[in-house]
C-alpha positions as CSV (number, residue, x, y, z in Angstrom):
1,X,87.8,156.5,109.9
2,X,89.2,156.9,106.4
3,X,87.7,155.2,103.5
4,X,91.0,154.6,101.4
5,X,92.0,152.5,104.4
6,X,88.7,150.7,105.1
7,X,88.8,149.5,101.1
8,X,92.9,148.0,102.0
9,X,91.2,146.3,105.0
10,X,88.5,144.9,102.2
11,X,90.7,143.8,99.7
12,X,93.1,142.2,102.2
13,X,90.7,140.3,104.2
14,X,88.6,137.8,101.9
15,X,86.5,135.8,104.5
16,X,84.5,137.4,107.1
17,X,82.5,136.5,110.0
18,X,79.1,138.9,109.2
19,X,78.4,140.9,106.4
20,X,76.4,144.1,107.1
21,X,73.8,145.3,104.3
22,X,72.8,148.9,105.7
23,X,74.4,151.5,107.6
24,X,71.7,153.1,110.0
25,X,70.5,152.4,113.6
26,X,70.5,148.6,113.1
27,X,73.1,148.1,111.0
28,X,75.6,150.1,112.7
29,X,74.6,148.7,116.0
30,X,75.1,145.0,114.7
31,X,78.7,146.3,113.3
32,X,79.3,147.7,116.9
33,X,78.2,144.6,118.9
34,X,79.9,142.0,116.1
35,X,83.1,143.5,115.9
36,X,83.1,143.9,120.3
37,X,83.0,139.9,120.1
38,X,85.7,139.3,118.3
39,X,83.8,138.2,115.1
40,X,85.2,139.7,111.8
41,X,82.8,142.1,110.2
42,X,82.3,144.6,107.5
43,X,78.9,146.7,107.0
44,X,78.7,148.0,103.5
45,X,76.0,151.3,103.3
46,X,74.7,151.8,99.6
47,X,74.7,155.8,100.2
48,X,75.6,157.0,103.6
49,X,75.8,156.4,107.0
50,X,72.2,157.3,108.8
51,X,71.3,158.9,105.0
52,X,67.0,157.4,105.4
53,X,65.3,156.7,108.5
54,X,67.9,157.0,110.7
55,X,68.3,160.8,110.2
56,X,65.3,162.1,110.2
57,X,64.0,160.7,114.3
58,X,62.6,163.2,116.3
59,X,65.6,163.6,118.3
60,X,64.6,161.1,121.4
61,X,65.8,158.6,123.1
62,X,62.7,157.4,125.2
63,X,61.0,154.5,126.2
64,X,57.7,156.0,124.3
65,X,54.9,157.3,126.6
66,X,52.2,156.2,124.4
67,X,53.6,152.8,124.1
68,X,52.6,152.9,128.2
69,X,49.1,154.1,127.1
70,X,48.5,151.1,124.8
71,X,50.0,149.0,127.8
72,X,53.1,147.5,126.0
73,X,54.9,147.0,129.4
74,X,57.7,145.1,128.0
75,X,58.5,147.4,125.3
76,X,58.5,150.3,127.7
77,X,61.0,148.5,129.9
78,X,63.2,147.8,127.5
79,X,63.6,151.1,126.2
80,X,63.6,152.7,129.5
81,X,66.7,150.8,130.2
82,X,68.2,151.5,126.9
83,X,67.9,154.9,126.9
84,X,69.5,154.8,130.3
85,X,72.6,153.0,128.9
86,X,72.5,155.3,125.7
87,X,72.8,158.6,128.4
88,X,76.1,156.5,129.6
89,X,77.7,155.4,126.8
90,X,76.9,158.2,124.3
91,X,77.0,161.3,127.2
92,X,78.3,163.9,124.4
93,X,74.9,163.2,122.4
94,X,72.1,162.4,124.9
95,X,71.0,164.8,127.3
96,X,68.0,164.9,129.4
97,X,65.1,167.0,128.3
98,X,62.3,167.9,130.4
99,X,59.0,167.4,128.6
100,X,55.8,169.0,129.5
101,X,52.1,167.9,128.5
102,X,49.5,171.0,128.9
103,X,46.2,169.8,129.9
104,X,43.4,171.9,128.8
105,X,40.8,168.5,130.6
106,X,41.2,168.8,134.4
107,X,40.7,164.9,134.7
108,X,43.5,164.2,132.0
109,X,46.2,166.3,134.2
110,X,45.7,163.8,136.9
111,X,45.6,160.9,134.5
112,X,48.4,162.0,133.1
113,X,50.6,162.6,136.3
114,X,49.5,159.0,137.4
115,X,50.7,157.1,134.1
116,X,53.9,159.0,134.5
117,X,54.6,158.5,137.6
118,X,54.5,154.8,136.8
119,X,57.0,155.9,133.9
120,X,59.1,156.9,136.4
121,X,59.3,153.7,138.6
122,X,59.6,151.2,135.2
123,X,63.3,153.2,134.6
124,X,64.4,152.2,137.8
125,X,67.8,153.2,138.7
126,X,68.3,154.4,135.2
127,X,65.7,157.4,135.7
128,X,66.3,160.5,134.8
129,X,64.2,162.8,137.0
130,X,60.4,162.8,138.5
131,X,57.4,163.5,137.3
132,X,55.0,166.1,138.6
133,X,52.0,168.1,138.3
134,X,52.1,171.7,137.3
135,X,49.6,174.3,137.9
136,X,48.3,176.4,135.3
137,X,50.6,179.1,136.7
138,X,53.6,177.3,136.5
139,X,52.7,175.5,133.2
140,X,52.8,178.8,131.4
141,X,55.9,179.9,133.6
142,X,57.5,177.3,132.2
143,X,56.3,177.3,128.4
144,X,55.7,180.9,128.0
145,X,53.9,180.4,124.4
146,X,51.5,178.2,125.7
147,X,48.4,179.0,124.5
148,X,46.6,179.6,128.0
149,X,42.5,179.4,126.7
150,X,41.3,176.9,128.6
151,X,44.5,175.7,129.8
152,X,44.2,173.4,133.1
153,X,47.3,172.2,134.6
154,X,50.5,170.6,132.8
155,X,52.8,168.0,133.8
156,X,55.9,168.1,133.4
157,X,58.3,164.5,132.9
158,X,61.8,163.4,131.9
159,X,63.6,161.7,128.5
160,X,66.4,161.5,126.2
161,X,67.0,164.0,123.3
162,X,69.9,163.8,121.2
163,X,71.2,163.9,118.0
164,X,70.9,160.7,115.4
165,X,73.2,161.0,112.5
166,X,76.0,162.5,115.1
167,X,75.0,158.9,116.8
168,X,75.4,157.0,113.7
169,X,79.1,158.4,112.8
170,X,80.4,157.7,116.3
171,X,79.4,154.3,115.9
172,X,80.7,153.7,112.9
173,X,84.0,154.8,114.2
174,X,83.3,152.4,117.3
175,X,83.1,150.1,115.0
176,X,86.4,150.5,113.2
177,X,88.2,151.2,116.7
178,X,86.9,147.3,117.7
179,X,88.4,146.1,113.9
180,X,85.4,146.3,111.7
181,X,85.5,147.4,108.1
182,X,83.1,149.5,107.5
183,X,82.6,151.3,104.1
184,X,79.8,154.2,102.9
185,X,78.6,154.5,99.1
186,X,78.5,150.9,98.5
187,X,75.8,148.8,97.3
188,X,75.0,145.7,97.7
189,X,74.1,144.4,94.0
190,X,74.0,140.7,94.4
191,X,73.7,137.9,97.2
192,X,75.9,135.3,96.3
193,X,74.6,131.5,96.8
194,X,76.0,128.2,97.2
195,X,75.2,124.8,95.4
196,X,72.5,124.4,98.3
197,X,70.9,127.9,98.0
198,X,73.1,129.3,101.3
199,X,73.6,133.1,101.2
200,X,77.7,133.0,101.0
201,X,78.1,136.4,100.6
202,X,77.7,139.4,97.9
203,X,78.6,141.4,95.4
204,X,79.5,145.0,96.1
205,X,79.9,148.0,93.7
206,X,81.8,150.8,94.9
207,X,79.6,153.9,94.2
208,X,82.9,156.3,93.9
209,X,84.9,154.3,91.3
210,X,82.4,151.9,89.5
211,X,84.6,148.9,91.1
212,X,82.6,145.4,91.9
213,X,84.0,143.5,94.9
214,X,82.6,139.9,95.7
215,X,82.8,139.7,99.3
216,X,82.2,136.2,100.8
217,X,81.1,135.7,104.6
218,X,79.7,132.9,107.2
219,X,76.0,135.3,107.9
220,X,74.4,137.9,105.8
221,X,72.5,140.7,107.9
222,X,70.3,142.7,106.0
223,X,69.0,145.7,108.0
224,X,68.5,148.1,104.8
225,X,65.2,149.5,107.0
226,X,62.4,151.3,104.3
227,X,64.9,148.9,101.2
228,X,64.0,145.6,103.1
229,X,62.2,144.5,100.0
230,X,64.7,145.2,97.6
231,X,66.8,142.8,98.6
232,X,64.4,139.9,100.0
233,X,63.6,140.1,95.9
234,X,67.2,139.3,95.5
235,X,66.9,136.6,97.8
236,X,63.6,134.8,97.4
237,X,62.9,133.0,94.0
238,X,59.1,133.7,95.4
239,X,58.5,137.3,96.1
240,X,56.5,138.8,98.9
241,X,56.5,142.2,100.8
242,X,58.0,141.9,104.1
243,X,57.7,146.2,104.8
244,X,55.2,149.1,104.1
245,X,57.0,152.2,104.6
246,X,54.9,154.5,106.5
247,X,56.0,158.3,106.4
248,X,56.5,160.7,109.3
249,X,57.4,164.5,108.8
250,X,59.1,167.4,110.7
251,X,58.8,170.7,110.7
252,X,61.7,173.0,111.8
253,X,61.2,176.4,113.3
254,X,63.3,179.5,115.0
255,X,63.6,179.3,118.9
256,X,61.0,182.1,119.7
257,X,58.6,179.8,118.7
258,X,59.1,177.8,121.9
259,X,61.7,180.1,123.8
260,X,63.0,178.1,126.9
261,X,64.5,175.0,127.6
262,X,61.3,172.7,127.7
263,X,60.0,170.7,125.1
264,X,55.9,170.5,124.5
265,X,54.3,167.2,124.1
266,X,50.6,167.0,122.8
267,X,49.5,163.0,123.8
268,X,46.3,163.2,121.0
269,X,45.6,165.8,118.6
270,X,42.5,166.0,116.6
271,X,43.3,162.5,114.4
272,X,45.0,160.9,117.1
273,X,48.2,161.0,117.0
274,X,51.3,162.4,119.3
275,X,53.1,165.9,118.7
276,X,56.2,167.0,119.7
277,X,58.1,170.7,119.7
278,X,61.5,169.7,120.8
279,X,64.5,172.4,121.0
280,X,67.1,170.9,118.7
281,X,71.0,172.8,118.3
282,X,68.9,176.1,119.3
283,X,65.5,175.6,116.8
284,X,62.3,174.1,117.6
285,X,61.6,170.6,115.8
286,X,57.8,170.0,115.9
287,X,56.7,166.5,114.7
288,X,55.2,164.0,113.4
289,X,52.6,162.5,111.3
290,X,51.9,158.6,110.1
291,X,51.0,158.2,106.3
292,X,51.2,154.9,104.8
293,X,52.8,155.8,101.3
294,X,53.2,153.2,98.2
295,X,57.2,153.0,97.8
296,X,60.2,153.6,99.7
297,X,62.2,156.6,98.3
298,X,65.3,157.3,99.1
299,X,64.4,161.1,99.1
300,X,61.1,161.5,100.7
301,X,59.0,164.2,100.4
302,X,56.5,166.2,103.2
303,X,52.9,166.1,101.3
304,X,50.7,169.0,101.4
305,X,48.5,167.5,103.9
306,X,51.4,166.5,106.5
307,X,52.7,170.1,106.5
308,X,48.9,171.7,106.6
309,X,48.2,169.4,109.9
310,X,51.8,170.1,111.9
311,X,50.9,174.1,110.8
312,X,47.8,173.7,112.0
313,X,48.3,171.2,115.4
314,X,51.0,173.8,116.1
315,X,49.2,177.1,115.8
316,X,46.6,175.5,118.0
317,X,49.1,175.4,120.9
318,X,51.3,178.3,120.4
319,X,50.8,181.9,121.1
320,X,52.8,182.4,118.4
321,X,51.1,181.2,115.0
322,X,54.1,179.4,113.0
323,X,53.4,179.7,109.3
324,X,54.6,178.3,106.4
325,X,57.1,181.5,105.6
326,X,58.3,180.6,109.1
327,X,59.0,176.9,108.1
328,X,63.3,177.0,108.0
329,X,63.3,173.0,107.0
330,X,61.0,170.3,106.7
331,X,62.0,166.6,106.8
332,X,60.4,163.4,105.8
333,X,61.0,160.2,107.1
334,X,60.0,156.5,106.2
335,X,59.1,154.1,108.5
336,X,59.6,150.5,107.8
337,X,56.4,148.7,109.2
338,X,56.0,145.2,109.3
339,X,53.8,143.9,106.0
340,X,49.8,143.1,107.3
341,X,48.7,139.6,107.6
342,X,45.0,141.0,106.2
343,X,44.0,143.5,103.6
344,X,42.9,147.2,105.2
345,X,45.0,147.7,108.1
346,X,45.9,150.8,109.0
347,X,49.3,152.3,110.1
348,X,48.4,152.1,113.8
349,X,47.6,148.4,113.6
350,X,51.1,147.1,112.2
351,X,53.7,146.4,114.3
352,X,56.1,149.2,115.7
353,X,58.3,146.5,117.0
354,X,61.3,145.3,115.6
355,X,61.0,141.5,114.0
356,X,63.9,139.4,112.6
357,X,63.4,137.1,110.1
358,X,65.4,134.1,108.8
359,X,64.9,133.4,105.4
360,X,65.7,128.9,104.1
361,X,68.7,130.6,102.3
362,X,70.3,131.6,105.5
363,X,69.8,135.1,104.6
364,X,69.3,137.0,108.5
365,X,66.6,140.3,108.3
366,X,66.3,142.9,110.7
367,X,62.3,145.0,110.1
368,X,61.2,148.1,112.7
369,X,62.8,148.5,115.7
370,X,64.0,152.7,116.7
371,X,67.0,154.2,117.8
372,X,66.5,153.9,121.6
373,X,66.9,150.3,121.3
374,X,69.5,149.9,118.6
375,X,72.0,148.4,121.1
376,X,69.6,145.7,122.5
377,X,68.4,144.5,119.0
378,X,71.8,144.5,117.6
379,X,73.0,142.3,120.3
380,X,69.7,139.7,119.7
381,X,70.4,140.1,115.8
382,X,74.1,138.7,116.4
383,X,73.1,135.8,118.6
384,X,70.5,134.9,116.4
385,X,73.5,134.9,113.9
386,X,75.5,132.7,115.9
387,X,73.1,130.3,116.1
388,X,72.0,130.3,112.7
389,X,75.4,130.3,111.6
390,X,77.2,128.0,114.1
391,X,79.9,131.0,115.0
392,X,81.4,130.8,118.2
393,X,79.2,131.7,121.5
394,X,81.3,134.8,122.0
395,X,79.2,137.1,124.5
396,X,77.7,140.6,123.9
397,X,80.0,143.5,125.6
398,X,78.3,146.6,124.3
399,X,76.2,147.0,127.5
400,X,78.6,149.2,129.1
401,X,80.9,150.2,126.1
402,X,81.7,153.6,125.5
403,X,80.9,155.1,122.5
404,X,83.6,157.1,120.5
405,X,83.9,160.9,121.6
406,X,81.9,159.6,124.9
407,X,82.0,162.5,127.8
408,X,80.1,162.4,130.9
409,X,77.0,163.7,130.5
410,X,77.8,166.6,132.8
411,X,81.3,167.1,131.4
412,X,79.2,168.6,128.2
413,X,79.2,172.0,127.3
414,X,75.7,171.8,125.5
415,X,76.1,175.6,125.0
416,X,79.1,175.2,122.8
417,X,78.1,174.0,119.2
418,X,81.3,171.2,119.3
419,X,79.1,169.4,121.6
420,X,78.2,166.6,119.3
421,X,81.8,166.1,118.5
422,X,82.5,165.0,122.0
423,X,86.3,163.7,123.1
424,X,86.8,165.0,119.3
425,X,86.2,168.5,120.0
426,X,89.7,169.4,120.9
427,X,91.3,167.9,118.1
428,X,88.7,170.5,115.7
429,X,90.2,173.6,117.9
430,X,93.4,172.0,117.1
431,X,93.0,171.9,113.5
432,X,91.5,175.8,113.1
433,X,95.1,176.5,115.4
434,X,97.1,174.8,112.9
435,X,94.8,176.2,109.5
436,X,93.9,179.1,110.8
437,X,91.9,179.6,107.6
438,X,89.4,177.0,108.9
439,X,87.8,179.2,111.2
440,X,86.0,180.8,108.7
441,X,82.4,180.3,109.4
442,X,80.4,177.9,106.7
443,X,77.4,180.6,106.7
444,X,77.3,184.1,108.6
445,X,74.2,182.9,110.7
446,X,75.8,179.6,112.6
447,X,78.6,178.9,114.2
448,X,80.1,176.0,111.9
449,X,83.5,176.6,110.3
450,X,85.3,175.4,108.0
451,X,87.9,172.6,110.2
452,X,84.7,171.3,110.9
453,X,84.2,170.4,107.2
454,X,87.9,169.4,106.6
455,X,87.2,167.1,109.8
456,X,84.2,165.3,108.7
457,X,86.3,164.4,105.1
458,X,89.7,163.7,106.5
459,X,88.1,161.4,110.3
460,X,84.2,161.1,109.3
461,X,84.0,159.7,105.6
462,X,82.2,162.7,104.3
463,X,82.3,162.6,100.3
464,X,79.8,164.3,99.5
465,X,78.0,167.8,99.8
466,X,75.1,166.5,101.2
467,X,77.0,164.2,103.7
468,X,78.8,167.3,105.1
469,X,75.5,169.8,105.0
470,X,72.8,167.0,105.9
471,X,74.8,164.4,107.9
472,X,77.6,165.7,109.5
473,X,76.9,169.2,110.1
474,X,73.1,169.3,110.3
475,X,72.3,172.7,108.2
476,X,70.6,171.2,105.6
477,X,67.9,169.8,108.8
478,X,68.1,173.1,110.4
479,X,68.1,175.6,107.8
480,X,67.5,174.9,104.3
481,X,68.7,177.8,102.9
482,X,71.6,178.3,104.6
483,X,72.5,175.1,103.5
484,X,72.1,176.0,99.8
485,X,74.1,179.0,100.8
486,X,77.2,176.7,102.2
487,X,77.1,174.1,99.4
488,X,80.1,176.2,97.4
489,X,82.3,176.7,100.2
490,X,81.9,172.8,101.2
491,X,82.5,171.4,97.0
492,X,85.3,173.2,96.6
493,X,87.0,172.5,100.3
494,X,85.7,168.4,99.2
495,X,87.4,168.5,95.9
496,X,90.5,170.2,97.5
497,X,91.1,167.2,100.0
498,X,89.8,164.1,97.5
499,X,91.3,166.0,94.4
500,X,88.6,166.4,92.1
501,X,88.3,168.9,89.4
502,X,86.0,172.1,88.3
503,X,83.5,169.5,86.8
504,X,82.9,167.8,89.9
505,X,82.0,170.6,91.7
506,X,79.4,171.5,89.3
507,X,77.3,168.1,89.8
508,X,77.9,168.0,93.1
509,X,76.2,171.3,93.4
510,X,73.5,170.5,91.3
511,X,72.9,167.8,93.0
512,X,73.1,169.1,96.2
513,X,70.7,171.8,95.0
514,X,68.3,169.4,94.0
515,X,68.5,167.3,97.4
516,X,68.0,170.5,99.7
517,X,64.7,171.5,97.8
518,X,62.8,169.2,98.8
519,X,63.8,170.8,102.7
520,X,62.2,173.4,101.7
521,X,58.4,174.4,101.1
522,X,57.7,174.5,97.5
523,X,56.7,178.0,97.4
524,X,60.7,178.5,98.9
525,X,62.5,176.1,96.7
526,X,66.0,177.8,95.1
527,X,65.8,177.6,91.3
C-alpha cells in the first residue's frame, strides 16, 4: 500500500469501471466488493482513510439492541449476521465482548433477559454466546464499580468490539491486493458531465503536490458520509440538503474506572438515550450523545453540554466518580442522518438506516448506514451500480473474503498491543530486528515504537502526523497528551522517509498541535 505506486496505477489507467468519492466505512467497502468483481476501480479520499465518522464509532460491531426495542427486526438481522461475518473475515480486529446491563427496576431485569434472549436466537448460527440473568451478587462480581444503591439484578449478553480505523486500513489494502487504486489526500473538486448531463467522471487535486488529475469512469459513487451535500451541490443545478449531521461524543478514561473485562451498557439514561463504557486497547471508552448540529466539520468538537451529561450519566453508575481532570481524550463524531421530509423533527425521528440515492445525472449516493454493515451495503451500492450503469452482472464475493492481516479469532493475542496488525505483526518484529533503533518506544507510558511508525509510512499511507497519532496508532483517541508528547518523534521519522525538510516539520507540528486540542478538555489544551 504505497501511494507513489497507487498515483503510476492512476496515471497509467485512464478509464475505470467505478470511481469512489470517500474513503470511510462505505467507501472502502464498495472499493473492496468492486474491485472482488473484477470491475476496475479507484476510491479517491479528500483527507484520510476513516479521518470523520468512521473513526470515531464506539468500537462495536452489533446488531444494535435498541434497534430490537423499537422492533426494527430486519435491521437487527441484518446486522446480526454481519457482525458474524465481520468476526470471520476481520478475526485480528473483532473480538467478542461481553456486555452487561445493571438493573436497578426488578421488572426491567426480566424484560431485559427476555428481549435478549430473542437477540440471541435472531444471530442464529453466527451467535456469539448466551444471554443470561445475573443476580445482584454476581452483577457486582462481575463489574466491581457498579454502583450497588438500589442495584437489582444485571444481565449480562454478547457483541462485537473492535477497532474502526485499524478496519478501514486493512481494507484499503484488501482493496489494492484485489487491483483497486486507491489514493488518500485527494479531493474531489469537480464532477465531470457529458453533452446529456451524465456524471463521466471528475476532477481530482492531489492534496500533497497541488497536481489536478481528470479521472473519467462508467459510475460515480459518492459516499463522502457528514460531506454528502457538498458534492450533490456540485451535482444538482437545483440544490437541496440530502444530510443533517447529527453529533455523537466519547469520552475516554483510565482502566480503573471499569477494571475487568466487561463492558457496562445503560439502555435509557435520564434523556433517553443508550450509554456505553467499553474497554478499548486497555482504557474505558464511555459514549454517546445525539445533538443535531448546523454544519459538518471536518474537525468536530465535544460541546460543553455533551461532556457535562457523559460526566454526569457516568458518575451516576460508577463507584468511582470520573471527572473532567480524569478525561484522557474526548472525541466527537458526525452522524450523517437522512434530511426530514417536515420541519421540527428531531434526531430520533430521522432515519438511522442507510439510503442510496440515484441522482438524473447518473451520479450514485450512499447516506447513513454503520460499520457493522459496511460489507452488506457495499455489495447493494455496486449492484445498484451495475444496473444503473449497464456493467457486467459480475457477482458479490466478499461474503466470505478474508480481510488483510485476517487471523482466527482465537489465534489473537489480544494481550499483545500488535494485535490490530494481524498477519502483519511479524513483519513489524521483523523490522525493529533489522533497525534495531525502532524499538524505541513512541512515549514512555504505551507500548508503541517506532517500526510501528516507519510501518504505517512505508505499507499503510501515513503522511501525516495526525494519520500516524490519530489513525494508525490510536494515541491521539486514547491519550491526548501523550499524543502531543509523540508528535516530534513521528515529524521528524515522516520527513526522514518522504524527505521533507526542517520547515515541514514545523507545520506539521503546528498543525498537529492544533488538531489534538480539540481531544482535549479546554481547561487541558497545550498552548
Amino acid at each position: 500500500m504505497n501511494r507513489i505506486e497507487q498515483l503510476e496505477k492512476l496515471k497509467q489507467n485512464q478509464d475505470w469501471d467505478i470511481i469512489i468519492i470517500g474513503g470511510g466505512a462505505n467507501g472502502l467497502g464498495v472499493a473492496v466488493d468492486a474491485a472482488s468483481r473484477g470491475f476496475k476501480t479507484i476510491l479517491l479520499e479528500a483527507v484520510d482513510f476513516a479521518k470523520g465518522t468512521s473513526s470515531r464509532s464506539t468500537k462495536l460491531v452489533h446488531g444494535g439492541v435498541r434497534y430490537l426495542e423499537q422492533g426494527n427486526l430486519s435491521l437487527v438481522i441484518e446486522a446480526l449476521k454481519e457482525r458474524g461475518l465481520m468476526e470471520k473475515n476481520a478475526g485480528h480486529l473483532v473480538k467478542n465482548e461481553s456486555f452487561i446491563i445493571p438493573n436497578y427496576n426488578r421488572w426491567r431485569g426480566y424484560f431485559y433477559t427476555f428481549g435478549l434472549k430473542i437477540y440471541d436466537l435472531l444471530s442464529g448460527k453466527l451467535s456469539l454466546g448466551s444471554s443470561k440473568y445475573l443476580s445482584k451478587e454476581k452483577t457486582i462480581e462481575l463489574l466491581p464499580s457498579i454502583e450497588p444503591k438500589g442495584l437489582q439484578s444485571g444481565v449480562l449478553y454478547h457483541d462485537g468490539q473492535f477497532d474502526d480505523s485499524r478496519l478501514a486500513i486493512n481494507l484499503a489494502q484488501t482493496a489494492i491486493e484485489k487491483g483497486a487504486c486507491v489514493l488518500n489526500h485527494f479531493k474531489v473538486i469537480e464532477l465531470i458531465k457529458d453533452d446529456k448531463n451524465q456524471v463521466m467522471g471528475v476532477i481530482a487535486a492531489d492534496q500533497e503536490s497541488g497536481e489536478k488529475h481528470t479521472i473519467k469512469g462508467k459510475a460515480v459513487i459518492n459516499a463522502t458520509g457528514v460531506f454528502t451535500n457538498a458534492i450533490m451541490k456540485m451535482n444538482d443545478t437545483v440544490y437541496k440538503k440530502y444530510i443533517v449531521p447529527s453529533q455523537g461524543i466519547h469520552l475516554v478514561f483510565d482502566k480503573s474506572f471499569l477494571p475487568g473485562d466487561y463492558a457496562l451498557m445503560i439502555p435509557k439514561t435520564s434523556d433517553g438515550r443508550v450509554l456505553f463504557a467499553v474497554p478499548w486497547h486497555d482504557k474505558i471508552v464511555v459514549g454517546t450523545t445525539d445533538t443535531l448540529v448546523k454544519k459538518s466539520d471536518i474537525e468536530p468538537i465535544a460541546l460543553e453540554e455533551e461532556i457535562e451529561f457523559v460526566l454526569k450519566t457516568a458518575e451516576r453508575y460508577l463507584t468511582k466518580k470520573p471527572t473532567r481532570a480524569d478525561v484522557l481524550s474526548v472525541f466527537a463524531g458526525l452522524r450523517p442522518l437522512a434530511a426530514p421530509e417536515k420541519k421540527g423533527q428531531t434526531t430520533k425521528e430521522l432515519s438511522r438506516s442507510h439510503k442510496i440515492i440515484v441522482s438524473e445525472t447518473g451520479l450514485i449516493t450512499i447516506t447513513g448506514g454503520k460499520w457493522t454493515t459496511y460489507r452488506k451495503i457495499a455489495e447493494e451500492i455496486v449492484n445498484k451500480a451495475i444496473t444503473v450503469h449497464q456493467l457486467n452482472p459480475n457477482k458479490c464475493v466478499t461474503e466470505h473474503l478474508a480481510i488483510h492481516g485476517n487471523k482466527k479469532n482465537s489465534a489473537v493475542d489480544f494481550e499483545n498491543h500488535l494485535f490490530i496488525y494481524g498477519t502483519d505483526s511479524e513483519f513489524i518484529l521483523q523490522l525493529q530486528e533489522n533497525e534495531p533503533e525502532l524499538k524505541e518506544k513512541l512515549h514512555p507510558d504505551y507500548n508503541y515504537t517506532l517500526a510501528e511508525v516507519v510501518w504505517a509510512i512505508r505499507e499503510e499511507m501515513a503522511v501525516t502526523v495526525e494519520d500516524v497519532l490519530a489513525r494508525r496508532v490510536r494515541l491521539l483517541f486514547l491519550d491526548a497528551r501523550a499524543a502531543i508528547a509523540s508528535a516530534e518523534k513521528v515529524a521528524h521519522l515522516l520527513a526522514k522517509e518522504l524527505g521533507h525538510d526542517e520547515n515541514w516539520i514545523q507545520n506539521q507540528l503546528t498543525d498537529f498541535k492544533g488538531v489534538a486540542n480539540g481531544f482535549l478538555l479546554k481547561e487541558f489544551r497545550v498552548l
